[in-house]
N, C-alpha and C positions, 0 to 999 in steps of 0.2 A: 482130677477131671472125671473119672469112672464115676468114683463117690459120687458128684454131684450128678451125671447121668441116672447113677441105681437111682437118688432120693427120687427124682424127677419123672421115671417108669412108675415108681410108687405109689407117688401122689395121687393116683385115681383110685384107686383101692383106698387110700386112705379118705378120700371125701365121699368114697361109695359106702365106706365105714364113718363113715358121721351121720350120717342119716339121723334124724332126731327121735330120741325113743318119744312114744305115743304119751297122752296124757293116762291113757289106760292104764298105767302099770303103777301110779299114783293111786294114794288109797285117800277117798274123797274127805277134806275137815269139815265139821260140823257147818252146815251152811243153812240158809233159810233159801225156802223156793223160789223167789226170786232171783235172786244170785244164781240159783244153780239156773233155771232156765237164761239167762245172762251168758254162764258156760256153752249152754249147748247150742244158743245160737252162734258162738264164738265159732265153736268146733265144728257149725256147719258151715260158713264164711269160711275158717282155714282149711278145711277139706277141697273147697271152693276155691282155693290160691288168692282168696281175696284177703290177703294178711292183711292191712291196715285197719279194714273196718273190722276185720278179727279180733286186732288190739283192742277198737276201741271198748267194745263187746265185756274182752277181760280185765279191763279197767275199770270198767264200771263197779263188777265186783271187787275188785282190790280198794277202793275207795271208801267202802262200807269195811271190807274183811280183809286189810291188807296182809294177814298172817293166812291164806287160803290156800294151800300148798297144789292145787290143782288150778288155780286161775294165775297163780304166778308160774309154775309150771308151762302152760298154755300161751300165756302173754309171754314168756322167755323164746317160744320158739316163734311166733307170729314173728317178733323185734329182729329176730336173729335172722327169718325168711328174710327181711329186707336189710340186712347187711350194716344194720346197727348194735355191731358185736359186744360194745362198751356197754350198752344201755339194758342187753339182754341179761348180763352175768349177774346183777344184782339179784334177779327175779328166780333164777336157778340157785342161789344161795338161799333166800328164804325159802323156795320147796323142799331143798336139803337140809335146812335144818329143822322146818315143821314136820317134813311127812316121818309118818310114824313104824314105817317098815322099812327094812334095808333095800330091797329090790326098787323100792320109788328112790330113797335116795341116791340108789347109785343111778337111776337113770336121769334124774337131777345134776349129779357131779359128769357124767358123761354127756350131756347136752353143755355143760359149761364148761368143760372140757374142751367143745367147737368151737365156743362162741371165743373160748382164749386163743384157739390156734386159726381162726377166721382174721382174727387180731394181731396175729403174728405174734403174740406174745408168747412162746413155747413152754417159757419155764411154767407160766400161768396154766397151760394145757398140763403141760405135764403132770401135774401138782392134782389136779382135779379128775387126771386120769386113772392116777395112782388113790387116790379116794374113792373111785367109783370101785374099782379092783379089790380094796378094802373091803365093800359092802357087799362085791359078787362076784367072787375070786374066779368062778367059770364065764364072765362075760368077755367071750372072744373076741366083739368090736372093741371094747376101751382096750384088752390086752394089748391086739392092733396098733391101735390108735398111741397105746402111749410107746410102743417100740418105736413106730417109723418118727416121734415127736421128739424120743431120744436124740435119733441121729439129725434131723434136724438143729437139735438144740446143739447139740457140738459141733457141728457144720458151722452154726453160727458164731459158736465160743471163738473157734478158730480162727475166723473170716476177723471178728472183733479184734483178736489179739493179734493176727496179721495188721490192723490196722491201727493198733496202737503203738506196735512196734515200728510203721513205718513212718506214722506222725512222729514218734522217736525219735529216727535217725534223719526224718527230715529237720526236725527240731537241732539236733546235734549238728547236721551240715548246715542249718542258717549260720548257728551262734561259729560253727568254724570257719565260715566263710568271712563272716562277722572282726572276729577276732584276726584274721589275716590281714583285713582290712585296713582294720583299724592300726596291726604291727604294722603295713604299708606306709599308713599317713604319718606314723609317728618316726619310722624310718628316713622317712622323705623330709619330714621339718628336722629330722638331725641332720641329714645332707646340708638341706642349706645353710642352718643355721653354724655346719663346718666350713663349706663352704664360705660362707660372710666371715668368719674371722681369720681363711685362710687368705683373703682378698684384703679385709683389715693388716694382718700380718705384714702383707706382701710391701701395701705402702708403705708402712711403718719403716719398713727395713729401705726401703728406697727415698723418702725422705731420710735417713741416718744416713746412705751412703755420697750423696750429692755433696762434692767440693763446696768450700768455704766460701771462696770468690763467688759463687754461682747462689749460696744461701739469700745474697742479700743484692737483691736487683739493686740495676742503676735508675736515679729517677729520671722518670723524663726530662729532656733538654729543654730547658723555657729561651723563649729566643730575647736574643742581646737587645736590649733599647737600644744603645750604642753604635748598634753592626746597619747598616743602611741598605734597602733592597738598591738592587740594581737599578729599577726604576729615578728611585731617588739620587742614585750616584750619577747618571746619564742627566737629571734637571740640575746637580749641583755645578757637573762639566761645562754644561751649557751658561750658567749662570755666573762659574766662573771667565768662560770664553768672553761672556758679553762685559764682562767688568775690566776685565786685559783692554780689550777694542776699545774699548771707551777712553780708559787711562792714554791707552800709543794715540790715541786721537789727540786728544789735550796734549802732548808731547808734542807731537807735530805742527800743531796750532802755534804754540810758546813758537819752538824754531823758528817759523817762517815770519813771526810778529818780530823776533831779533836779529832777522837779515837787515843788511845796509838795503835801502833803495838806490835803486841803481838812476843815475841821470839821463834822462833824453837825450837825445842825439838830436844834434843841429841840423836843421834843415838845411 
């Protein structure tokens, strides 16, 4: 936590040390008059803070003389005033590698030096700091510059590698989360599947131990044609009743047709 307070006290010094070295310190390519009046309206526009119509100024020249180590020079810092740090660094390589004195190169390699660490790319700063150092071993802003871009850059290393360690172990505790899980489901279909054959088992043995008598049901009872509900025994009583009465009728009848008749009595 300190560390990243110190980088952060820093930082102003180190963007108060980026300042952009001048086109001055470029030692001018053969150009035709044109072009160079082109330059210096440039340089009066970005003295003016008016960078874009700045750019357009050193463009003009780059389009005829795109090897012109002072209009790519020039157009690298206009780009960079408006915080298109990608698009400036190209323009600072071509001045570094045309201009033909070391003191313009390194203030080439120390403007793209900015334009990397505006970028956030540090190793890209760093790399271009330590080239400018190369070219002008006393230039106290790039020395600056690439110290405080050092620590920067292992700040970052750190932060990166803290977080690749942690996507790691977050990686490690999915797949063991993972893997518990899945020994969970697989634990669980063996339960049941002990389960079902302790329950298979259990019949088994309970069908085996069931008495003989009991194996083999009785069938159902189909009823007697023979056996007569009570309804019908009550019509056969009755039918017998009326058959009796009828016979002692005729019995009685015969009798009294074989009595003698008895004779009158005289008056």
């Amino acid at each position: 936590m300190n560390k990243i307070v110190l980088l952060l006290l820093l930082l102003p010094f180190l963007l108060s040390g980026q300042e952009q070295k001048k086109a001055k310190d470029l030692v001018a390519a053969p150009s035709t008059v044109e072009e160079r009046r082109f330059v210096r309206n440039g340089n009066d526009l970005y003295e003016k803070k008016n960078f874009v119509d700045a750019e357009v100024q050193y463009k003009k020249v780059l389009a005829t003389n795109p090897n012109y180590a002072r209009a790519n020079f020039n157009a690298g810092n206009a780009i960079q005033e408006q915080n298109r740090f990608k698009e400036a660094i190209p323009h600072y390589e071509t001045a570094a590698k045309v201009a033909a004195e070391k003191p313009s190169k390194a203030s080439a390699y120390h403007n793209m030096g900015n334009a990397y660490f505006g970028d956030k790319n540090y190793a890209g700063a760093l790399e271009a700091y330590k080239n400018a150092l190369k070219q002008n071993p006393r230039d106290e802003e790039s020395r600056y510059n690439y110290a405080l871009t050092k620590k920067l850059l292992e700040q970052q290393q750190n932060e990166d590698d803290q977080k690749k360690d942690k996507d790691k172990d977050q990686k490690e505790d999915q797949k063991k989360d993972q893997n518990q899980d899945q020994q969970k489901d697989k634990d669980k279909d063996q339960k049941d599947q002990d389960k079902d054959k302790e329950e298979q088992d259990q019949d088994k043995n309970d069908q085996q131990n069931q008495p003989k008598d009991q194996d083999k049901k009785d069938p159902p009872k189909q009823p007697n044609p023979n056996q007569l509900s009570q309804q019908q025994m009550e019509q056969l009583l009755d039918a017998m009743n009326n058959e009796e009465n009828k016979t002692q009728k005729k019995v009685n009848a015969k009798e009294v047709k074989g009595q003698k008749v008895k004779n009158e009595k005289d008056w």
